[in-house]
LOKEZA-689943 format. One record per residue (C-alpha): residue in three letters; z, y negated, x. Coordinates in steps of 0.001 Angstrom, whole numbers, padded with zeros to 6 digits, always signed. Each point is the difference from the previous one (the first is absolute). Example, Ala and Ser with C-alpha at 12.3 -4.5 7.8 and 13.67 -1.06 7.14 Angstrom:
2
ALA+007800+004500+012300;SER-000660-003440+001370;
//
This chain:
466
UNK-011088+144757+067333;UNK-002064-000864-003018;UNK-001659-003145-000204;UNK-001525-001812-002742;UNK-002641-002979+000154;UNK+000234-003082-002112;UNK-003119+000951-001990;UNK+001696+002990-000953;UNK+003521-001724-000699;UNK-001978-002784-001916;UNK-001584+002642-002284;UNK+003368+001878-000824;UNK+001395-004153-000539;UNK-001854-000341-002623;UNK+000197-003216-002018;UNK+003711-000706+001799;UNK+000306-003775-000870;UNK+001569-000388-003014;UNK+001735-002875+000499;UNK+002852-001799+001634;UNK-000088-000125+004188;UNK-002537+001634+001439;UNK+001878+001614+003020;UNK+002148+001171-002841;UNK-002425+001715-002093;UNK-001836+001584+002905;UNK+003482+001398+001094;UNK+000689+001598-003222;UNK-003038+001533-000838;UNK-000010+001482+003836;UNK+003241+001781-000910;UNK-001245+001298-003148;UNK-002996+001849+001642;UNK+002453+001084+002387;UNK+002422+000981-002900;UNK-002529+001862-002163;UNK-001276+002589+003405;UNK-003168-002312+000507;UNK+001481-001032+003253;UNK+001606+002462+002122;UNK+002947-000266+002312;UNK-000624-001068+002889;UNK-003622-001534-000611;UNK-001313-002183+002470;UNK-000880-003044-001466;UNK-002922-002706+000144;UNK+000770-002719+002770;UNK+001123-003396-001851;UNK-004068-001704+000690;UNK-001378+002884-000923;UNK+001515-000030-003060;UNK-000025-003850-000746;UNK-003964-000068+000559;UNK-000458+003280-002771;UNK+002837-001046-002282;UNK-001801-004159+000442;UNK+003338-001384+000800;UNK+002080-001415+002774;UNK+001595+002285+002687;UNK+003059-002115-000691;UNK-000405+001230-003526;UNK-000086+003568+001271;UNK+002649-000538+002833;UNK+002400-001158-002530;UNK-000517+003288-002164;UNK+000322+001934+002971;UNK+003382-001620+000958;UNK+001381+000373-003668;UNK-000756+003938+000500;UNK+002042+000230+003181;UNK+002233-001852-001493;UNK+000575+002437-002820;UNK-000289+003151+002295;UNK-003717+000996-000865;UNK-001840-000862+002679;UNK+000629+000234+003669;UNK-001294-002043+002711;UNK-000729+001162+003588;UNK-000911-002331+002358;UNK-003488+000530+001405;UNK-000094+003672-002131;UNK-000753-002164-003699;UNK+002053+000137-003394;UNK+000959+003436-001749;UNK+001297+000648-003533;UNK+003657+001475+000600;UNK+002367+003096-001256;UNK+000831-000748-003280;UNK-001728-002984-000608;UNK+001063-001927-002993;UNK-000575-003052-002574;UNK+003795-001481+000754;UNK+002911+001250+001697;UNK+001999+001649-002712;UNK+003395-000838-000734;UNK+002316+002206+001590;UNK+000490+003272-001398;UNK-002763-000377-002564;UNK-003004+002600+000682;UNK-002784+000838-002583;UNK+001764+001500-003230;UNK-003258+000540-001811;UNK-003012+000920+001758;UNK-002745-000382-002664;UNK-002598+000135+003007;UNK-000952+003955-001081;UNK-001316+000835-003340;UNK+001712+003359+000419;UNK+002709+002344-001670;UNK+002687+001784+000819;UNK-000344+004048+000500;UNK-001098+001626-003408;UNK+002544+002283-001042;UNK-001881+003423+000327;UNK-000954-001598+004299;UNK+002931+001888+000995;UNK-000283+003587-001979;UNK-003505+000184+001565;UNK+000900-001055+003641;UNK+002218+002981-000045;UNK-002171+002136-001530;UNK-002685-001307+002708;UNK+002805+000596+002850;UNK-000044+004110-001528;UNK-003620+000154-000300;UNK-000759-001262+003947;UNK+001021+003647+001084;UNK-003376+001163-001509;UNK-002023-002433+002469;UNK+002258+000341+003404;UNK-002860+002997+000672;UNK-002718-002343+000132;UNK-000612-002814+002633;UNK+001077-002877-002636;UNK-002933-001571+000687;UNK-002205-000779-003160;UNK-002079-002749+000296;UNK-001605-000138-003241;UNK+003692+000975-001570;UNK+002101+002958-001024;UNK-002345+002095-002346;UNK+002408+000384-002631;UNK+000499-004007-000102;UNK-003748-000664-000046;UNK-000240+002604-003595;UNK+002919-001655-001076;UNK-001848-003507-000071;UNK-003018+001453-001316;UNK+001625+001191-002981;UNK+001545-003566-000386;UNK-003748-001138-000009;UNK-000874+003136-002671;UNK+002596-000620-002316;UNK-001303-003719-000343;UNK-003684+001476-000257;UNK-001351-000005+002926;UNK-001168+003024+001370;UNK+001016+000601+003632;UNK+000558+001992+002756;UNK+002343+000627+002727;UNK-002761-000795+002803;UNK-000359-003603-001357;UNK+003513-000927+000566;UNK+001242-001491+003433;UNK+003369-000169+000261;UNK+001459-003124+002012;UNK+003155-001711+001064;UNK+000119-002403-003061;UNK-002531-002087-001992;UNK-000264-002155+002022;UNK-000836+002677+003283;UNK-002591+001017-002371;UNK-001466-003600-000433;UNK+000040-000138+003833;UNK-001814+003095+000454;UNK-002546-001688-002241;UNK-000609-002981+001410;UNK-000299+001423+003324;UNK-002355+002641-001049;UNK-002183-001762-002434;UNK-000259-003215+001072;UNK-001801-002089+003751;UNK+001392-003108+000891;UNK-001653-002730-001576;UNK-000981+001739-003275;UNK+000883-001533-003119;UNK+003065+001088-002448;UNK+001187-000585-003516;UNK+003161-000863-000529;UNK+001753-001197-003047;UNK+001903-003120+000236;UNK+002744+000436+000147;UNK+000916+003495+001243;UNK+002277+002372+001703;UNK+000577-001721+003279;UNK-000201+002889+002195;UNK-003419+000705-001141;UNK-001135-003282+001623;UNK+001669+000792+002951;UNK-001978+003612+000466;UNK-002831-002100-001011;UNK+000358-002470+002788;UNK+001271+003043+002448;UNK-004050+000962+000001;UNK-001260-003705+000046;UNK-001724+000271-003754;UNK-000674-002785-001473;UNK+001719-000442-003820;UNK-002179-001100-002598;UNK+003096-000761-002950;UNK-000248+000225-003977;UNK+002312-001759-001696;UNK+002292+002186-002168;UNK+002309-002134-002669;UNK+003124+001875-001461;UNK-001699-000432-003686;UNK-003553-000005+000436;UNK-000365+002587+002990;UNK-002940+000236+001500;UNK-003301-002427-000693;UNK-002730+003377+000606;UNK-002811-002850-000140;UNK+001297-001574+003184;UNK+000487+003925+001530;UNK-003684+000549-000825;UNK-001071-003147+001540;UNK+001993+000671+002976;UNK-001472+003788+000342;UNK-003219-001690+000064;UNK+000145-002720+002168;UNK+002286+001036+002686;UNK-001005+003992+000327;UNK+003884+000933+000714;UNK+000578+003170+001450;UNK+002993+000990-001964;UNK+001763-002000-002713;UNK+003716+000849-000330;UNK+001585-000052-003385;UNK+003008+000855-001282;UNK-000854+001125-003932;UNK+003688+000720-001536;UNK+002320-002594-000038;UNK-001360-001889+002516;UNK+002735-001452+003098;UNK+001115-002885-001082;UNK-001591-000942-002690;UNK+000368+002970-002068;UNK-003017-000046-001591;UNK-002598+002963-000642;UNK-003098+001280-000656;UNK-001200+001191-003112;UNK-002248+002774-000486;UNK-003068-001692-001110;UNK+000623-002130+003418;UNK+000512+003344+002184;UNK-002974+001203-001158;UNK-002301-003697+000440;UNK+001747-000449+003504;UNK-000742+003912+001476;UNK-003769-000690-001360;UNK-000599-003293+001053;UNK+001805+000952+004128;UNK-002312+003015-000303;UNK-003225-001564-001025;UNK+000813-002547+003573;UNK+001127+002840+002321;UNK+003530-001381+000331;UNK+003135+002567+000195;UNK+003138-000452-002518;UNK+002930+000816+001512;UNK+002470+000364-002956;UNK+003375-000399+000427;UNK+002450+001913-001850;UNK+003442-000181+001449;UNK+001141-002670-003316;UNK-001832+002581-002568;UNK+003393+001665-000931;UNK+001497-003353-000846;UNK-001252-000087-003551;UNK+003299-002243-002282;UNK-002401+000460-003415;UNK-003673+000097+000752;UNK-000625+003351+000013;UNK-002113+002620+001668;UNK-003592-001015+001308;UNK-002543+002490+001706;UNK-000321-001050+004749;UNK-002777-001941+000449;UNK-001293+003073+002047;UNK-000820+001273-003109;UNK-002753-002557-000793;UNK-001871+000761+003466;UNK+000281+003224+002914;UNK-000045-002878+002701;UNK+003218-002026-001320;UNK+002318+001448+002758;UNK+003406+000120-001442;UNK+003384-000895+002558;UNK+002932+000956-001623;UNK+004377+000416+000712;UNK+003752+001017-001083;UNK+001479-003178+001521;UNK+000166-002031-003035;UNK+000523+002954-002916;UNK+002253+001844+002481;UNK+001357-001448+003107;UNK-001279-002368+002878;UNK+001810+002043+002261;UNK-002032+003118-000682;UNK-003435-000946+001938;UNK-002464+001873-001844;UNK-003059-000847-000835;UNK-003631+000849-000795;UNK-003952-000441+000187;UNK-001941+001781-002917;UNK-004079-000459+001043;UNK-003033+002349+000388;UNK+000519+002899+002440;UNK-002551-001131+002305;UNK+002112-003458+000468;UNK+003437+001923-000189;UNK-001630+002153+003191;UNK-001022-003731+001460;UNK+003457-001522-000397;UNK+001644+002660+001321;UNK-002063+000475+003444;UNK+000347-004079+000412;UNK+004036+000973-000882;UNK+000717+001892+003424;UNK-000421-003043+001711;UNK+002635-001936-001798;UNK+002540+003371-000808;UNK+000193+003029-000870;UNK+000727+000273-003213;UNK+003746-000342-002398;UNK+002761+001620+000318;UNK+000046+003212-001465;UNK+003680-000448-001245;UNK-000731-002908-001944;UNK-003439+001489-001339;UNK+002347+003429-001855;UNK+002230-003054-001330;UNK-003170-001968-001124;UNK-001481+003479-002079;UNK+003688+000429-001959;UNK-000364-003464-000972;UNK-003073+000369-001255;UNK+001115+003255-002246;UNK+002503-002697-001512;UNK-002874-002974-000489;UNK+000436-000594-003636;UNK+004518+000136+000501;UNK-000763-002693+002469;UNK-002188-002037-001794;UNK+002272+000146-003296;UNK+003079-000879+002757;UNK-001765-003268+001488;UNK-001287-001517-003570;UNK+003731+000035-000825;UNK+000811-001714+002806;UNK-002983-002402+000230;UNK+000390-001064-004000;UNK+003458-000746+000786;UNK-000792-002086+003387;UNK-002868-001873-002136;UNK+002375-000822-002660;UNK+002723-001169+002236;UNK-002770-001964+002033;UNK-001649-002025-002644;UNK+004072-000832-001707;UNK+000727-001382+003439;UNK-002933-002465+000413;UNK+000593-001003-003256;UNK+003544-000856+000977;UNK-000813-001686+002965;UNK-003339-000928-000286;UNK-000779-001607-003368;UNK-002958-001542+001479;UNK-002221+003239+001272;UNK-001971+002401-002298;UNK+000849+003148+001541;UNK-002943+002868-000830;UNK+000755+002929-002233;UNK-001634+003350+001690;UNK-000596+003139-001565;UNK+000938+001870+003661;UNK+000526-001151+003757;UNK+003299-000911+001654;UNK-000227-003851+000750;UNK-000907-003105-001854;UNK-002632-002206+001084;UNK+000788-003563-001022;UNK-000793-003561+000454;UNK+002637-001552+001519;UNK-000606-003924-001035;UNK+001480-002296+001332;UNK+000775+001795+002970;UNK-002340+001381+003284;UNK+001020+003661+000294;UNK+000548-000983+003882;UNK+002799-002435-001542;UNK+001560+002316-001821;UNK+000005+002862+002216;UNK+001677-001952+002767;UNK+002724-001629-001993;UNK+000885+003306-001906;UNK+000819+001641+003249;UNK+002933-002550+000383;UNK+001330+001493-003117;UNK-000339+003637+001596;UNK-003077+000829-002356;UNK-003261+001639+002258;UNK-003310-000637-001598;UNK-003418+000209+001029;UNK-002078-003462-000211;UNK-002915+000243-002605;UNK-003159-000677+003010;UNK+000449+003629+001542;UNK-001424+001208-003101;UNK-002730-001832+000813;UNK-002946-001496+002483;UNK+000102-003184+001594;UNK+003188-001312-001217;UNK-000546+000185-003779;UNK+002142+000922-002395;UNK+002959-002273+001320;UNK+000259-001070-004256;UNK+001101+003644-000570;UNK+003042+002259+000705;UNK+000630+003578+000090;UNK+003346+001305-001747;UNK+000429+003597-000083;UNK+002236+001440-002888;UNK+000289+003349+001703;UNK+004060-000788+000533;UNK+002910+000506-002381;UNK+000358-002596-002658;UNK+003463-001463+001562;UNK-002331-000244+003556;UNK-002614-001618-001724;UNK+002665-002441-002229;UNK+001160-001134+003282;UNK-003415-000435+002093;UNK-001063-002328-002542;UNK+002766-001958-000222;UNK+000073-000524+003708;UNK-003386-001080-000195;UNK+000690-002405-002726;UNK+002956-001495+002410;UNK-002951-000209+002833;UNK-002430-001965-001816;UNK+002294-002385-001708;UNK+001546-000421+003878;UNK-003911-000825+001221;UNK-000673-002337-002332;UNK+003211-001776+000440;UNK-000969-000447+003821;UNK-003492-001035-001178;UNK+000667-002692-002390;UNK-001441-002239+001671;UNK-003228+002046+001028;UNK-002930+001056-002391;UNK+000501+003058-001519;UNK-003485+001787+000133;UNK-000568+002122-003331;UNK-002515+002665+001307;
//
């Protein structure tokens, strides 16, 4: 079984005090790492002194946050074998027969309407390929001239031999980190970012150098540069077009400044494209590959097309296409061809797509922000020009609070810190507006129901405004 040591558990804590008891509070932010995929099933984890003497408080502290786990069926307790998280570990026991009606835990949306049409016509297609061995490790040729025409019709001149094609984005940003970068070597990071990008990150023991990124200002370049020069990264991972979750994005002036500036230190951009399609009002801008040949470009159809269809891809030089794909054979052996023919009719039908999800986004954003300002009076929800969540502050409450109590009310969210390092972001809240507007309507209202039912049972705490 896995196990996990208290330094490790104390990182992924964060800053978990935020008032009231403190066997309490290190309870509840246990189960929201646990919640959120942090902390697996079945994880081993620290012995009570262990974690006391890295946490610097009692073990009866920690013994009593232990026993409020078991108590709520997260944890299990062996004796002599140590404490585990357990099957469907969970902030309360729910009321009997109330599950999770809205799962807002997945920016993600529904099968676009032409997924189907193209399955089918992939399912027709396959004949052509039973021939061959079905094994195509740097993808399905006709897949791999698909994408480069994606990157030609945006102006950027590309061939077939610089694609990869992977199991999803983020396959493709696991392929990269293993490839490109040695344990111990520095990465940048923006602050906050797509979670699973940390966790390939941490997968290959890099260590993340973040840049802030604010939903209205974006990115501070000066503090990029500084951090190019001081800390030599290996890589810097950015994700240029509507950026997850903060939906903000880089200008062309700054594409331009940021290829120079990583290319004048020797540091690799990976770009991240998956969110590029997203695009409510902002219009068209040129990949950052196009400012600099060693931006490597990662790229998807789960978010303009379908999660379910897992295909992705890795647009670099040749030579580091050839590099990724010898490393490759000792993770797999390459994606399914089925899914590749599906990914290539898709492709043919880009701009239907696109013109399909703005519909759907505008309408989510508009039924979004009405809802907050129904419920919430108090926030100032952001405005973005693409991207399928909000990034807010969610004064007066932690995000840890508020993820917790909305589950009671059969609402799934994920807790602002795993957009983040070292515990921040627990001021801030995720809320995609990828649903229908009746979904959203009613997410929101059961989260207005949770936080007025948390502060009720904290009158007589602090309320910490983060």
């Amino acid at each position: 079984m896995v196990s996990i040591t208290a330094t490790r558990l104390a990182a992924l804590l964060g800053r978990w005090h935020l008032g009231g008891p403190a066997y309490v509070a290190l309870a509840d932010r246990i189960r929201v790492v646990a919640l959120d995929g942090r902390l697996a099933h079945a994880t081993r984890l620290p012995a009570e002194r262990e974690l006391a003497g890295v946490l610097g408080v009692s073990r009866t502290t920690v013994s009593a946050a232990y026993a409020r786990l078991r108590e709520l069926g997260a944890l299990e307790s062996r004796r002599g074998a140590g404490s585990y998280m357990a099957l469907g570990s969970r902030p309360t026991a729910e009321p009997e027969g109330r599950g999770i009606a809205w799962d807002f835990t997945k920016a993600a949306m529904p099968a676009a309407g032409p997924v189907a049409a193209c399955i089918v016509a992939a399912a027709t297609a396959v004949s052509g390929e039973l021939h061959r061995s079905g094994y195509e490790i740097e993808g399905l040729p006709r897949l791999r001239e698909a994408v480069a025409e994606h990157f030609r019709r945006r102006g950027l001149p590309t061939d077939p031999e610089q694609i990869l094609v992977t199991s999803g984005a983020q396959h493709a940003i696991a392929l990269l980190a293993h490839s490109l970068i040695a344990p111990g070597d520095r990465v940048i990071i923006e602050q906050p970012t797509y979670p699973h990008a940390i966790d390939a990150l941490s997968a290959v023991r890099a260590r993340p150098v973040p840049i802030a990124v604010d939903p209205q200002a974006g990115w501070d370049l000066n503090e990029v540069a500084a951090a190019l020069r001081d800390a030599s990264p290996a890589l810097a991972y950015v994700i240029p077009d509507f950026q997850n979750p903060t939906g903000a994005s880089l200008s062309e002036e700054e594409r331009d400044l940021l290829a120079r500036t990583a290319d004048r230190h020797g540091t690799v951009i990976v770009a991240d494209e998956t969110t590029m399609w997203l695009d409510i009002r902002r219009g068209p801008r040129a990949p950052l590959a196009a400012s600099s040949p060693s931006v490597v470009t990662v790229g998807g159809l789960s978010k303009l097309a379908w999660g379910g269809l897992r295909v992705g891809w890795i647009r670099a030089s040749r030579s580091l296409v050839a590099r990724i794909a010898q490393s490759r054979a000792d993770l797999d052996l390459g994606t399914p061809i089925l899914e590749q023919l599906a990914a290539a009719e898709l492709l043919a039908r880009e701009d239907d797509l696109v013109a399909e999800r703005r519909v759907r986004l505008r309408e989510g954003l508009r039924s979004m922000r009405s809802a907050l300002a129904e419920q919430f009076p108090e926030w100032s929800p952001p405005d973005p020009d693409g991207g399928m969540a909000l990034w807010l502050a969610c004064t007066p409450w932690s995000s840890s609070e508020l993820v917790l109590g909305a589950r009671e009310e059969g609402l799934a969210l994920t807790a602002g810190p795993r957009f983040g390092l070292h515990g921040a972001f627990e001021g801030r809240l995720r809320l995609p507006f990828t649903d229908n507007p009746e979904s959203i309507t009613g997410a929101i209202a059961a989260l207005r129901r949770s936080a007025e039912k948390h502060v009720r049972g904290r009158l007589h705490e602090p309320l910490v405004a983060v």
